[in-house]
Backbone bond lengths (Angstrom), bond angles and torsions (degrees), N, CA, C in turn:
res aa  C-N    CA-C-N  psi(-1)  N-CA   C-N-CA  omega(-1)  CA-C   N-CA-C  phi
1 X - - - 1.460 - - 1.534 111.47 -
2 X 1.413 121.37 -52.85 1.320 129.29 168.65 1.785 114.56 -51.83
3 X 1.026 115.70 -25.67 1.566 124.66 169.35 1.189 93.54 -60.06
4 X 1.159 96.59 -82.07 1.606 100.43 -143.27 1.979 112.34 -66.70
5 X 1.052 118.35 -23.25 1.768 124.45 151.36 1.548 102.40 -45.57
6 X 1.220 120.44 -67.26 1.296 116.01 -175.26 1.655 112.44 -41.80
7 X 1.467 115.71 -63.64 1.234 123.08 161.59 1.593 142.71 -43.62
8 X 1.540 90.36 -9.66 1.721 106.38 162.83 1.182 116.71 -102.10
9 X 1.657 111.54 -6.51 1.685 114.05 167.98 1.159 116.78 -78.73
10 X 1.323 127.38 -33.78 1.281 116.81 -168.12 1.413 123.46 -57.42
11 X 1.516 145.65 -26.94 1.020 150.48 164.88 1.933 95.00 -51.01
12 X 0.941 97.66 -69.94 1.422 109.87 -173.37 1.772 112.43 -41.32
13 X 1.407 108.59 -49.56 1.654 115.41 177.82 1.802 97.88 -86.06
14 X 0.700 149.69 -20.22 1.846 146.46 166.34 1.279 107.72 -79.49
15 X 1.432 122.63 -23.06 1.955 99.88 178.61 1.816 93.10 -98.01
16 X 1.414 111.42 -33.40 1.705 109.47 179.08 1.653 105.59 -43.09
17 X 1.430 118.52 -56.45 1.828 137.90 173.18 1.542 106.88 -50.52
18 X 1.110 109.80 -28.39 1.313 97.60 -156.20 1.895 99.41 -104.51
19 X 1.201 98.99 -35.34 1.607 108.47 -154.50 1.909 100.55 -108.18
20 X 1.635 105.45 -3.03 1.702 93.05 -171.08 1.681 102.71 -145.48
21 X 1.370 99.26 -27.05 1.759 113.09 179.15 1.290 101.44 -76.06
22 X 1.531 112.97 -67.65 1.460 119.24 -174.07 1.548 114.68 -45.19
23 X 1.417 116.30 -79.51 1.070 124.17 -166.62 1.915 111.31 -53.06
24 X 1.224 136.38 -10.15 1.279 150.91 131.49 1.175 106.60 -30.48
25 X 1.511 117.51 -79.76 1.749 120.70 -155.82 1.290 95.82 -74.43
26 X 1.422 126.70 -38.92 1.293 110.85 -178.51 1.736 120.96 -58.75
27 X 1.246 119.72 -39.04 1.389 127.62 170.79 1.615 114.63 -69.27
28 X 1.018 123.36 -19.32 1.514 143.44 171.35 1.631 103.03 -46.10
29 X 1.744 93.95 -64.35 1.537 117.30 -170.12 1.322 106.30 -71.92
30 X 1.403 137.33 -52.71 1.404 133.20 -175.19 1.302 103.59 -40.06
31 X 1.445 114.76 -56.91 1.692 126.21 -166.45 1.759 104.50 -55.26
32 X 0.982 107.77 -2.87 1.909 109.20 173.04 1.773 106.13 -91.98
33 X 1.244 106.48 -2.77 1.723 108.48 -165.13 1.751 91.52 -127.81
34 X 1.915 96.39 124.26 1.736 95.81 156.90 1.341 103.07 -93.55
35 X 1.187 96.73 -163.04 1.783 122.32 -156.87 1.559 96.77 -54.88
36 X 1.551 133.46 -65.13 1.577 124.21 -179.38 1.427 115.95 -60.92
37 X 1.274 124.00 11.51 1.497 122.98 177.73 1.727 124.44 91.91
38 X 1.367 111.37 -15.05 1.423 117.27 -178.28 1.215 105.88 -58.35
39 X 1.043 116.01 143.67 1.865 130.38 162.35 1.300 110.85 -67.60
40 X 1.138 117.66 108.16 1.545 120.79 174.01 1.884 116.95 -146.86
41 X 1.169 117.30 156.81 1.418 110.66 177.07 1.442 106.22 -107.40
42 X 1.850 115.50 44.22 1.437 93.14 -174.69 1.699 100.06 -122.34
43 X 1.386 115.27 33.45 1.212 113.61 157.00 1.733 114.86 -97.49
44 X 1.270 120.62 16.08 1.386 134.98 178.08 1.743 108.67 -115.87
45 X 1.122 115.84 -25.16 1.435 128.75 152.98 1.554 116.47 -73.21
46 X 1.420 112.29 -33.35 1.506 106.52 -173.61 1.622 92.86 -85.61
47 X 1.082 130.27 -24.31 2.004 131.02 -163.95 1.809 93.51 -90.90
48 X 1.161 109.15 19.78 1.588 103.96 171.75 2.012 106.38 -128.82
49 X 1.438 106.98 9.18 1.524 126.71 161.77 1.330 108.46 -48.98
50 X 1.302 109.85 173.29 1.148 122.86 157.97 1.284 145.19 -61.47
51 X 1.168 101.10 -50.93 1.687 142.16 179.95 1.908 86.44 -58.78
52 X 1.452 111.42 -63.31 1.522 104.49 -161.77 1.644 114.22 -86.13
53 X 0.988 130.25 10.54 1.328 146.66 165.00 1.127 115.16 -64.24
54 X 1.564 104.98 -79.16 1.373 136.93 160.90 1.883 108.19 -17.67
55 X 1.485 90.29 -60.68 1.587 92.20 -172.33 1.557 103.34 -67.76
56 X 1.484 113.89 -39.83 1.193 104.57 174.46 1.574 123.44 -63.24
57 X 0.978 129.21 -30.61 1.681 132.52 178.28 1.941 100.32 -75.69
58 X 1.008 105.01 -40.66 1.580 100.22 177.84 1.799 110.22 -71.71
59 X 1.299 121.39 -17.02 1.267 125.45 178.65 1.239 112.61 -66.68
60 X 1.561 109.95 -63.28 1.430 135.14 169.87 1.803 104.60 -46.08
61 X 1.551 122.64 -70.38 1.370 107.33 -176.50 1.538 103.68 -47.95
62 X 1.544 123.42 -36.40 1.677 91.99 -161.78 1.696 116.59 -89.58
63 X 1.197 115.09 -8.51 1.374 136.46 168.96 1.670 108.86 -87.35
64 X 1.617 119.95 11.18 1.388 105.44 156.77 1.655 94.76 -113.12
65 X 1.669 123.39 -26.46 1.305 114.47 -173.88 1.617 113.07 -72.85
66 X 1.327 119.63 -37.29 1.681 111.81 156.66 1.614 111.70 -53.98
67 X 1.376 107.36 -47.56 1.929 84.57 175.25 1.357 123.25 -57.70
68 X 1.669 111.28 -40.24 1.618 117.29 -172.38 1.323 99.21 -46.99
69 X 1.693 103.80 -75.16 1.537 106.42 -166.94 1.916 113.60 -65.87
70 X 0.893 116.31 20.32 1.640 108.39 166.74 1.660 97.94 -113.26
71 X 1.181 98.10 -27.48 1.968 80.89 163.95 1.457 109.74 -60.33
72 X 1.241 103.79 -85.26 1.445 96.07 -173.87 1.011 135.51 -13.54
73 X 1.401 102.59 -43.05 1.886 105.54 -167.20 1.346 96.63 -86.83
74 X 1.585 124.63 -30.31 1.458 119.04 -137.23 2.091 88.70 -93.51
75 X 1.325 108.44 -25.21 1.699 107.56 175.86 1.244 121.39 -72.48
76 X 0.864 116.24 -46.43 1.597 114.49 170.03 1.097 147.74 -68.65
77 X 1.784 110.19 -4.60 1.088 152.71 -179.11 1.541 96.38 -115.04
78 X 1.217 150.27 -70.47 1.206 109.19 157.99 1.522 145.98 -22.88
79 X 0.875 95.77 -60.49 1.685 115.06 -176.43 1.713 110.68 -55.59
80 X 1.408 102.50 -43.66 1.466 118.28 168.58 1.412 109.21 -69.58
81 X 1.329 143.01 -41.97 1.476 139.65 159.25 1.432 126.85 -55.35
82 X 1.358 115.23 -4.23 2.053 130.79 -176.92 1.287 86.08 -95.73
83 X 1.553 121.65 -49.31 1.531 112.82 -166.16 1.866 111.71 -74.46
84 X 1.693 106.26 -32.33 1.722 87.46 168.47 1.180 137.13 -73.52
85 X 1.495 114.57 171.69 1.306 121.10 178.44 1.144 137.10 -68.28
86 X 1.450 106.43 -37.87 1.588 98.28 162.97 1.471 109.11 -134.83
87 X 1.409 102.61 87.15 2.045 144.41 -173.92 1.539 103.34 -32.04
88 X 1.679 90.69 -63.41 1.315 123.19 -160.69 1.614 105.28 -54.33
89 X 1.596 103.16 -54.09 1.826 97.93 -179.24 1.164 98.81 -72.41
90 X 1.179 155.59 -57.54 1.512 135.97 -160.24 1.391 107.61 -84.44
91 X 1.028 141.69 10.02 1.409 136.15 142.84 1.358 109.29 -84.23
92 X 1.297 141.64 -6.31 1.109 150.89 171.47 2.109 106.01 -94.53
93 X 1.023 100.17 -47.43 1.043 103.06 179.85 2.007 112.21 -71.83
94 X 1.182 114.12 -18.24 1.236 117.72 154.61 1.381 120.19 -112.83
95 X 0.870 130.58 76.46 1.426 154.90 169.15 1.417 98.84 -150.03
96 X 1.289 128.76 -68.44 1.599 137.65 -164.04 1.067 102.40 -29.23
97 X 1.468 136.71 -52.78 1.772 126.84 -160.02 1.729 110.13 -59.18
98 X 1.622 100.10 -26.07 1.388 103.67 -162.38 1.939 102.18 -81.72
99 X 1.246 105.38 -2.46 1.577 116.78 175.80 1.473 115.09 -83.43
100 X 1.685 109.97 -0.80 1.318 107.24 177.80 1.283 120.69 -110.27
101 X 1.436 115.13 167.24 2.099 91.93 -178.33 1.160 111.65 -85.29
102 X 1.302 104.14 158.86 1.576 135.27 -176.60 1.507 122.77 -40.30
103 X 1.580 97.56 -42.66 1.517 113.46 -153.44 1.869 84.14 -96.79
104 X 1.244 117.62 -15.93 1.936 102.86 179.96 1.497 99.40 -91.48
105 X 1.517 116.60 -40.98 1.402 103.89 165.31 1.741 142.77 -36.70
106 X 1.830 91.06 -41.33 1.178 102.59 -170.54 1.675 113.28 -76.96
107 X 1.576 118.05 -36.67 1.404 138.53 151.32 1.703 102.67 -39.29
108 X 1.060 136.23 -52.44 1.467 131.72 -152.74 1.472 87.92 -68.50
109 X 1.439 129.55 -59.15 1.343 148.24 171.88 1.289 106.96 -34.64
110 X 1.219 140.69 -23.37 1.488 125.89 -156.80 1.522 87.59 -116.90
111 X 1.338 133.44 -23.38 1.482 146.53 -175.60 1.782 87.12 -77.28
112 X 1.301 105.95 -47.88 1.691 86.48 -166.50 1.567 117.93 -89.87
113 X 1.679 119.08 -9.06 1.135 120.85 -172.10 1.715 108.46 -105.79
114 X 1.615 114.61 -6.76 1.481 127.96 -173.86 1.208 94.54 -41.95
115 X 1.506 97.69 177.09 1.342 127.50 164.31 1.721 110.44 -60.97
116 X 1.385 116.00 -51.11 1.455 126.24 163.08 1.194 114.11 -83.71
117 X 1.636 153.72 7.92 0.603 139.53 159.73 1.482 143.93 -69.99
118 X 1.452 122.69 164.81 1.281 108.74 -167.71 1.230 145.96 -61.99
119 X 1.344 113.07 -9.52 1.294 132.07 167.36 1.133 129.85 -73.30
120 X 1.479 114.89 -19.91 1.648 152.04 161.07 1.224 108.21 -75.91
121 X 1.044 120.20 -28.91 1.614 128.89 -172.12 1.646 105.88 -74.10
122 X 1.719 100.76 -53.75 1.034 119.65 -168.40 1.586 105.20 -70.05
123 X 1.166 113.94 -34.69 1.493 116.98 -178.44 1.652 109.18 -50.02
124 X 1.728 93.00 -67.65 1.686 101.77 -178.29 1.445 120.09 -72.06
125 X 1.075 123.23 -9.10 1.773 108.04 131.84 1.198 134.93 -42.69
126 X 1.672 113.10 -78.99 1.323 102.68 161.08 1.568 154.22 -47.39
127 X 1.558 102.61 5.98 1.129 116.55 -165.06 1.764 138.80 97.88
128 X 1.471 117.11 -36.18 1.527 149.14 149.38 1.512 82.26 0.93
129 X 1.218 102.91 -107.50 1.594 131.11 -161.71 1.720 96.83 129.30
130 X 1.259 105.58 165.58 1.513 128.28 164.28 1.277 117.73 -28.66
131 X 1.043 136.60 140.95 1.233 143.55 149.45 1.346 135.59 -145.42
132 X 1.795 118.73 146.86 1.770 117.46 -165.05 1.593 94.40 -85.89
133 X 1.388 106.06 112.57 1.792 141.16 -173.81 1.654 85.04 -99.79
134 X 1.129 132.01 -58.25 1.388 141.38 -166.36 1.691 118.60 -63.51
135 X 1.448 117.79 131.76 1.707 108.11 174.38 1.377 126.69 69.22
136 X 1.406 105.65 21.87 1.242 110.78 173.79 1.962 120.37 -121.46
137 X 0.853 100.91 153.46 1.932 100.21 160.64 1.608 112.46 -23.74
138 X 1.693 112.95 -65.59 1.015 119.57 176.67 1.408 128.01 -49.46
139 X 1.090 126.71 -46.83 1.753 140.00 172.91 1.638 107.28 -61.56
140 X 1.304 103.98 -62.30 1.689 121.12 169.38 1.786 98.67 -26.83
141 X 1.733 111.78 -79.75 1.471 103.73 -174.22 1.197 111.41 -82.56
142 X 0.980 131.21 -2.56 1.991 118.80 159.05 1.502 102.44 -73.19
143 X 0.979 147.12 -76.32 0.982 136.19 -167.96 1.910 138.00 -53.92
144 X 1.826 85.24 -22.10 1.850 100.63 174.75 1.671 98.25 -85.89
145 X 1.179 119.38 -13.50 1.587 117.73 -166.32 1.826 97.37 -92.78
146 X 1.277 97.55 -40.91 1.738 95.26 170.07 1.385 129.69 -71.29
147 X 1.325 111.31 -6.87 1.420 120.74 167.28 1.255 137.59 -108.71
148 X 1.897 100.48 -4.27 1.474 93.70 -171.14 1.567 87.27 -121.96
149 X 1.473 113.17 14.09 1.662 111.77 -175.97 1.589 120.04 -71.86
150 X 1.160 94.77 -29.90 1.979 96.45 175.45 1.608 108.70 -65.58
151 X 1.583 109.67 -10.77 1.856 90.34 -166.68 1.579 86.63 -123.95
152 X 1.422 132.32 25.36 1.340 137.73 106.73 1.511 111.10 -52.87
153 X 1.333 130.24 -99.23 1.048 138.99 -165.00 1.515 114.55 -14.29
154 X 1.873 99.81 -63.55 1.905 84.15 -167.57 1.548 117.66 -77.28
155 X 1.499 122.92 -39.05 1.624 90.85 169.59 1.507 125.85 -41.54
156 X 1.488 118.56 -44.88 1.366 98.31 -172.20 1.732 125.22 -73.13
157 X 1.787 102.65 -27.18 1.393 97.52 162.68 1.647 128.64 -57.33
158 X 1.381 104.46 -37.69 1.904 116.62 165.28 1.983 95.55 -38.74
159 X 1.285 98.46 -67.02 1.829 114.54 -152.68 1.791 84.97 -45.59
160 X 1.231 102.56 -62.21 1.897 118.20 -164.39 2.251 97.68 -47.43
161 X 1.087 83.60 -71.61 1.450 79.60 178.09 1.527 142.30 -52.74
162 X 1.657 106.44 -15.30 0.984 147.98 -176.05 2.148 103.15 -71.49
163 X 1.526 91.54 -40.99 1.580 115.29 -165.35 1.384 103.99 -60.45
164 X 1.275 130.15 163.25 1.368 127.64 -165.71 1.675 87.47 -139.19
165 X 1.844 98.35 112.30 1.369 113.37 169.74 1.451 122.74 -30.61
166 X 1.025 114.93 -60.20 1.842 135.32 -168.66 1.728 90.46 -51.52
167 X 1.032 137.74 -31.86 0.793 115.83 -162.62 1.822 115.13 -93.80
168 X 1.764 111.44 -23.12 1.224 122.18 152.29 1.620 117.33 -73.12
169 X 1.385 137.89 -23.81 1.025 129.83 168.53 2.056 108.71 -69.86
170 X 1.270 114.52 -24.36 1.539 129.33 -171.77 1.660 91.07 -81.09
171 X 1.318 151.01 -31.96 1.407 155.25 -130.43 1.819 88.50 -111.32
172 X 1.712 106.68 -55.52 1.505 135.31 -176.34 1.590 103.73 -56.23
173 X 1.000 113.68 -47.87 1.521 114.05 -154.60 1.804 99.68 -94.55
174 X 1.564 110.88 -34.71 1.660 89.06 150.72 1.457 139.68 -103.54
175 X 1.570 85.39 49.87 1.393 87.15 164.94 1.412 112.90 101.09
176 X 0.745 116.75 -49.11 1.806 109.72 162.94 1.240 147.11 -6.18
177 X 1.524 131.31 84.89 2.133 115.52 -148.67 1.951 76.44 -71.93
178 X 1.537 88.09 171.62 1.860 113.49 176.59 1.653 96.88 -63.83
179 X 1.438 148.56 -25.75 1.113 118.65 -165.19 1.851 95.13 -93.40
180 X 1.182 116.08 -29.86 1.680 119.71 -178.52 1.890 100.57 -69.29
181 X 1.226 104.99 -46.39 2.148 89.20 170.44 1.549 109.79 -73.74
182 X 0.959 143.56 3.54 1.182 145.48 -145.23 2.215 84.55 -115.22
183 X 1.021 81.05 -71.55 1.938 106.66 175.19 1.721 106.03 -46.93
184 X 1.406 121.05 -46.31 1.153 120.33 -151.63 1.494 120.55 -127.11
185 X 1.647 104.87 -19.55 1.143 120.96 153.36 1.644 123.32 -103.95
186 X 1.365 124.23 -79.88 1.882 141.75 169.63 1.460 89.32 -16.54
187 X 1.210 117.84 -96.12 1.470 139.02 -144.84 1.524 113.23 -52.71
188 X 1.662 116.41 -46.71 1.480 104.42 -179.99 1.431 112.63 -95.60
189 X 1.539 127.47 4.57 1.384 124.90 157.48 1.418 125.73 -78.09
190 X 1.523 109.79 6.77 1.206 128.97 -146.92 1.433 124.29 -125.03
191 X 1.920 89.77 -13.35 1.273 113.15 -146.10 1.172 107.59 -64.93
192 X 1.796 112.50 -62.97 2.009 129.90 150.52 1.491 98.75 12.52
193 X 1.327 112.69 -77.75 1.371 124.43 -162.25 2.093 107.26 -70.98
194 X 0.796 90.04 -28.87 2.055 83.15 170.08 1.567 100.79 -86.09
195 X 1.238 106.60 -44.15 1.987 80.82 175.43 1.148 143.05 -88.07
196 X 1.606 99.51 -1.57 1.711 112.19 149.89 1.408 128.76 -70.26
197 X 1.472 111.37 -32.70 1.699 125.52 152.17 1.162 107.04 -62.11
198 X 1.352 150.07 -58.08 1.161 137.62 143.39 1.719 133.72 -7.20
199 X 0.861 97.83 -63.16 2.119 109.74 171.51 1.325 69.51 -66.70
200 X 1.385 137.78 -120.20 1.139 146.48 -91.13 1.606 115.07 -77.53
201 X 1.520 107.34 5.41 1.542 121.74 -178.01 1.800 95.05 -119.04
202 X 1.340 117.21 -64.15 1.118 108.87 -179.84 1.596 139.82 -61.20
203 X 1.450 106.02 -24.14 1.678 114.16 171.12 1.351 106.67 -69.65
204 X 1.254 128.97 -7.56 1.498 123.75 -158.26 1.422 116.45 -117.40
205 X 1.537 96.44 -22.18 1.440 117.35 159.66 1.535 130.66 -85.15
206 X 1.029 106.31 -23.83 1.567 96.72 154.97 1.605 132.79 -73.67
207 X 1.225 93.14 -12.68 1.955 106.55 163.31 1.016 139.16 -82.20
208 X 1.859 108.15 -9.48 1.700 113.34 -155.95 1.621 94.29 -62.08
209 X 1.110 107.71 176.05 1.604 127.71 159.55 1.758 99.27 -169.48
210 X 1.214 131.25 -39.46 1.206 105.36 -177.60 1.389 130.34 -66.88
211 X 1.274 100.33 -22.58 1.844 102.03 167.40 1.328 129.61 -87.87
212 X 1.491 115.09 -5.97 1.346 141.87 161.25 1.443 100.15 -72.89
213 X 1.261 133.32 -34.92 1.600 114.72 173.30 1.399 120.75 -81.46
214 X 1.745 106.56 -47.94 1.188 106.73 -168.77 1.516 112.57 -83.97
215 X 1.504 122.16 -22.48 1.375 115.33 179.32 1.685 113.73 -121.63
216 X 1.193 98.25 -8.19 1.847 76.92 160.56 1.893 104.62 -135.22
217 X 1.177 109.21 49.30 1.176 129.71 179.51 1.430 126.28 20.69
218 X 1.055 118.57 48.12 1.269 133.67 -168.76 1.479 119.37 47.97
219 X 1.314 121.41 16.62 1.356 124.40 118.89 1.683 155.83 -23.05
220 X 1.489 77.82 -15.00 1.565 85.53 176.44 1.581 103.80 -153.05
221 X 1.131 94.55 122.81 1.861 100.62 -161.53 1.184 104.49 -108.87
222 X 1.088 129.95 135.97 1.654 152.10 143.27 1.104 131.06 -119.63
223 X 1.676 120.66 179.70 1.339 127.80 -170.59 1.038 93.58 -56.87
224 X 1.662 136.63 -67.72 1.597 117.38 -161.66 1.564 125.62 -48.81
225 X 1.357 108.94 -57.15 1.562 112.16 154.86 1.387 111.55 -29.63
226 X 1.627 125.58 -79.97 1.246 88.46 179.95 1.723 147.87 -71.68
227 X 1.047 93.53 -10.88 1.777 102.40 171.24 1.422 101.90 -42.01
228 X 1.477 103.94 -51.03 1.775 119.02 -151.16 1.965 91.42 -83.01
229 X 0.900 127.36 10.92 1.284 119.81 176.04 1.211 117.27 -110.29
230 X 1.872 110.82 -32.63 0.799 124.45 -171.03 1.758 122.41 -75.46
231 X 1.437 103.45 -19.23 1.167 141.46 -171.17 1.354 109.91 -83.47
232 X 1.495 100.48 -83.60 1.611 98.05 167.87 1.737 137.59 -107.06
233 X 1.473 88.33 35.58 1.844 85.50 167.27 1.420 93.73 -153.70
234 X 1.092 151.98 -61.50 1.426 129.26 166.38 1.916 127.41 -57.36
235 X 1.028 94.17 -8.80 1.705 93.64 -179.95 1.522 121.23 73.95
236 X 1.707 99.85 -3.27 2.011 104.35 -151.51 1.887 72.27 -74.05
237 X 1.360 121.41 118.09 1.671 118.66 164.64 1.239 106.01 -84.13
238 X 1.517 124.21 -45.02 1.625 111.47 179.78 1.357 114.77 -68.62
239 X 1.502 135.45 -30.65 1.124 119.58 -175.17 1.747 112.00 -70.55
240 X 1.370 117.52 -37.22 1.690 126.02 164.04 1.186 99.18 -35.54
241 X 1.556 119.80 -52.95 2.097 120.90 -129.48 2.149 77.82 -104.01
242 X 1.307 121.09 0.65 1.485 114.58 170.24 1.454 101.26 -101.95
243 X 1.328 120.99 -41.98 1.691 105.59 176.67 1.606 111.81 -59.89
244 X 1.315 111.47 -56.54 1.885 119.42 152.58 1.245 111.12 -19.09
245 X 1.180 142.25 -51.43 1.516 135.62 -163.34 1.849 112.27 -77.29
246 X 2.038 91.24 -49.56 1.513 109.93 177.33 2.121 108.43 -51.32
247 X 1.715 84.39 -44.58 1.692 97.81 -171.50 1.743 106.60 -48.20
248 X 1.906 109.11 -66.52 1.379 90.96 156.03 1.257 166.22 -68.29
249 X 0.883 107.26 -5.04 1.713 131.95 174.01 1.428 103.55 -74.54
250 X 1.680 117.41 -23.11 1.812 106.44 -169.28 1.692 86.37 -94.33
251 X 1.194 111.88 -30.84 1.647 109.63 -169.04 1.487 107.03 -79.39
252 X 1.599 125.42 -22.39 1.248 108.90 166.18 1.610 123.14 -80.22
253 X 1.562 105.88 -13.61 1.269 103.52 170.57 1.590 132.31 -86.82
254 X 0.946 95.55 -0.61 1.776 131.67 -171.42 2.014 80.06 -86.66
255 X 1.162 96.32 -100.27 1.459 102.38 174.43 1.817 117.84 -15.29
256 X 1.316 110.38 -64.13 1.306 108.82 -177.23 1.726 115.47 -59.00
257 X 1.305 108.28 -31.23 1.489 111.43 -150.67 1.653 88.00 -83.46
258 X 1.336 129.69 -46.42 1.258 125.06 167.08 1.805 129.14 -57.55
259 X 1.478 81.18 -42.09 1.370 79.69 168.17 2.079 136.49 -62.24
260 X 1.766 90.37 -36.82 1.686 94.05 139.00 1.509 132.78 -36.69
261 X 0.987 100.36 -79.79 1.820 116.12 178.33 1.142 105.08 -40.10
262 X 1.540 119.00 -20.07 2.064 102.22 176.57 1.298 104.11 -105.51
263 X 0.988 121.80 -30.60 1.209 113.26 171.50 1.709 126.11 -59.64
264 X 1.098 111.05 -28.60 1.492 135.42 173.36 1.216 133.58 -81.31
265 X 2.047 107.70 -16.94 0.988 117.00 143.25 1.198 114.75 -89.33
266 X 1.156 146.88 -29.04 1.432 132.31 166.52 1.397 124.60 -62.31
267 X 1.574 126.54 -21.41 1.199 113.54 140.35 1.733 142.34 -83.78
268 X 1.631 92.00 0.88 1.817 103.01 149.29 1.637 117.00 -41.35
């Protein structure tokens, strides 16, 4: 029996080596080489500058303000989808956008936030006048919050559905108004499921760069941006494959540090 388990891992331990180990060590090693190829460790001295700090602290604020605001939206909208009738299609029906690619999404956005676009349209109807929707902070997190909101949404709808009524009708019946069960019951049985929406909005946001070009016009810089510059328009590969190293190391600690907290509530 122990054979043959072993023998159903190997697919499993050869694509992990191949597809998550490798491509790691290999970026590990670049980051020892600047731009003429010498082996050196002083692109890990230069990623402790100013200049790259900066980008790093601005990465982090804008990859917690797409998480903030996809909570918000993404809980209450759960919670409101357990109570309809038919859950299943409109949780289906919000998921779908995230089945499309990135790069037509991000185009649809620039059609609706243009200078001619419809939102502009709609303005100077009402009177408003025009306004630059495009290349800003604002566009940047409207648009990362509309894309990474469905993978908010379903862990916490899983967590919500997951919840066992009796125990909000038990919260109700002594007495409890809806915002005190909500606080003291809903929310921390629930929690699992917000900090897996959590990882799964925030690790992904500290990487963007393609929506940093096309919708907030490289106006707003981060690690992914620079990786992606570093890569393909300066050539520097170790200084990219050193922001790469920093990039994973914050996402495995991101990962770990949450991953504590559940475990720690499950031995609560």
């Amino acid at each position: 029996m122990a054979r043959t388990r072993n023998f159903y891992l190997i697919p499993y331990v050869t694509w992990i080596v191949l597809f998550v180990a490798a491509p790691i060590i290999l970026i590990a090693y670049y980051s020892f080489f600047n731009v003429e190829g010498e082996f050196t460790p002083g692109n890990y001295a230069k990623f402790f500058t100013p200049i790259y700090l900066r980008m790093t602290l601005h990465s982090f604020w804008y990859a917690f303000l797409i998480t903030a605001f996809s909570l918000l939206v993404a809980y209450p909208t759960a919670l409101i989808l357990t109570k309809l009738k038919h859950k299943q299609l409109w949780l289906l029906l919000i998921i779908l956008p995230s089945w499309i690619n990135l790069l037509l999404k991000a185009y649809a956005f620039i059609g609706l936030f243009g200078k001619y676009g419809l939102v502009n349209a709609v303005f100077e109807t009402i009177g408003v006048g025009g306004r630059q929707l495009l290349f800003n902070d604002f566009s940047f997190v409207f648009v990362s919050v509309y894309i990474f909101i469905p993978f908010m949404i379903l862990p916490i709808y899983n967590a919500l559905e997951e919840l066992n009524p009796a125990l909000i009708d038990a919260s109700r019946d002594l007495g409890a108004s809806a915002w005190t069960t909500f606080r003291r019951v809903i929310f921390p049985l629930t929690l699992d499921g917000v900090k897996a929406g959590c990882q799964a909005v925030f690790i992904p946001s500290l990487s963007l760069f393609m929506i940093t070009r096309l919708i907030a016009g490289n106006r707003v810089i981060t690690l992914g941006t620079a990786i992606e510059q570093h890569f393909l328009v300066t050539q520097d590969w170790g200084m990219g494959a050193t922001i790469a190293v920093f990039l994973i190391i914050a996402m495995a600690v991101i990962m770990f540090a949450t991953g504590i907290g559940k475990r720690g509530a499950l031995r609560g």
